[in-house]
C-alpha positions as CSV (number, residue, x, y, z in Angstrom):
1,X,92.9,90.0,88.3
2,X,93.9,93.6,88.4
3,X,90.9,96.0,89.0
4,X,90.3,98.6,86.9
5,X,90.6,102.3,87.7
6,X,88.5,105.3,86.4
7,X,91.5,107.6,86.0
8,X,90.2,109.6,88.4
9,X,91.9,110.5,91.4
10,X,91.0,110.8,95.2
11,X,93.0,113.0,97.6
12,X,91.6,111.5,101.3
13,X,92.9,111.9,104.7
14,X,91.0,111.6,108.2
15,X,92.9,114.9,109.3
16,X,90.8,116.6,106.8
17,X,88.0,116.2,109.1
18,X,89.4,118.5,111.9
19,X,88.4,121.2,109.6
20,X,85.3,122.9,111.7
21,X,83.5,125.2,112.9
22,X,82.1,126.0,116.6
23,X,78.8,126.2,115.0
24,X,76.8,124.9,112.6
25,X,78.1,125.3,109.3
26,X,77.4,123.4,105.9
27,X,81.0,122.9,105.5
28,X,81.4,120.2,108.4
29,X,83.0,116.9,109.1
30,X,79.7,115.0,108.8
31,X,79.4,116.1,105.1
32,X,83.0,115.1,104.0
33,X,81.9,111.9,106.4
34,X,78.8,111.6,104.3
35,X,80.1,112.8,100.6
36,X,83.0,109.8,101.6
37,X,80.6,107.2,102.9
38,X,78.5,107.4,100.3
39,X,81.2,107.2,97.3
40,X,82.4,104.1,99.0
41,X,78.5,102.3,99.1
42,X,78.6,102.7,95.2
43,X,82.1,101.2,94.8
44,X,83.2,104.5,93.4
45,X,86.2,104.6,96.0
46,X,87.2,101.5,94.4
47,X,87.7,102.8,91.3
48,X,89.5,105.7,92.0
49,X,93.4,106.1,91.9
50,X,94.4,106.9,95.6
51,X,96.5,109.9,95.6
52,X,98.3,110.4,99.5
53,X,97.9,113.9,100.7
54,X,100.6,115.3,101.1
55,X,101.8,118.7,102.4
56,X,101.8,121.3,99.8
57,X,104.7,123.3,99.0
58,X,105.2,127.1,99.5
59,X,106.4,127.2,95.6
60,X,102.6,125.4,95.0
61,X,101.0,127.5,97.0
62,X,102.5,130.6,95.9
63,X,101.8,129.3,92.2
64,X,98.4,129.8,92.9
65,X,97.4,132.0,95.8
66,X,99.0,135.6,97.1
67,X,101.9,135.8,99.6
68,X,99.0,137.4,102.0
69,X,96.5,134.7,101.7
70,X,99.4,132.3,102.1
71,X,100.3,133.7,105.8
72,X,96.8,134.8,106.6
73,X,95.7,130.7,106.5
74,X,99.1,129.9,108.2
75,X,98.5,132.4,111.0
76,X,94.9,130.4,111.9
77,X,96.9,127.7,113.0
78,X,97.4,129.6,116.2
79,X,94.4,131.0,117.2
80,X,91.2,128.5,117.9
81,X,88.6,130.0,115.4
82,X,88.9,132.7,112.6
83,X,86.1,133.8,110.3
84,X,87.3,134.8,107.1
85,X,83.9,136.2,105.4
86,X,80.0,135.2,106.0
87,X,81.2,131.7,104.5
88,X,84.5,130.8,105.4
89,X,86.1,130.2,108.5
90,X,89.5,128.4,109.9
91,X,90.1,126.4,112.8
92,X,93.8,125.4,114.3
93,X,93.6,122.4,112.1
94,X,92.0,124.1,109.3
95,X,95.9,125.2,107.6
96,X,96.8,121.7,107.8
97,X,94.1,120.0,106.3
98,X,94.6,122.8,103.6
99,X,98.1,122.3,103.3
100,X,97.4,118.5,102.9
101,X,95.0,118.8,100.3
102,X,96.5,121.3,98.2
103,X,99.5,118.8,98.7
104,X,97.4,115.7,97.4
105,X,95.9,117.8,94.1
């Protein structure tokens, strides 16, 4: 019997949950964890269309966000923490989880 999809997609990948800060922060690991967790106890994983993240492409990005933004993110990748405002902040692994679920959407 083939199950039955929603139509609604789900971009997941473990390597989003390198995305952290040094400090508490309500964007975390444990809440993607949880948020994930949770959609898969009410069989709503199930149901969704799995859709592999992927690595975005510069074209993709630059469809969507400035060249400056672009290389700002990118340059995070070498330093161990940035903080971008009072509510965003990058880790190393932060570009690549980015770039992975920009690819995925």
């Amino acid at each position: 019997m083939k199950s039955e999809t929603s139509g609604t997609g789900l971009v997941y990948d473990d390597r989003f949950l390198l995305h952290k800060a040094p400090y508490e922060h309500p964007e975390n690991p444990a809440r993607l964890k949880a948020i994930h967790d949770f959609l898969g106890r009410e069989g709503l994983i199930a149901r969704c269309e799995k859709v592999p993240a992927r690595e975005a492409k510069s074209e993709e990005l630059a469809a969507i966000h400035t060249p400056g933004l672009i290389e700002g993110v990118r340059a995070t990748a070498a330093r161990d923490f940035t903080q971008f405002d009072p509510d965003t902040y990058a880790c190393r692994e932060s570009a690549a989880a980015a770039w992975l679920a920009a690819g995925g959407l």
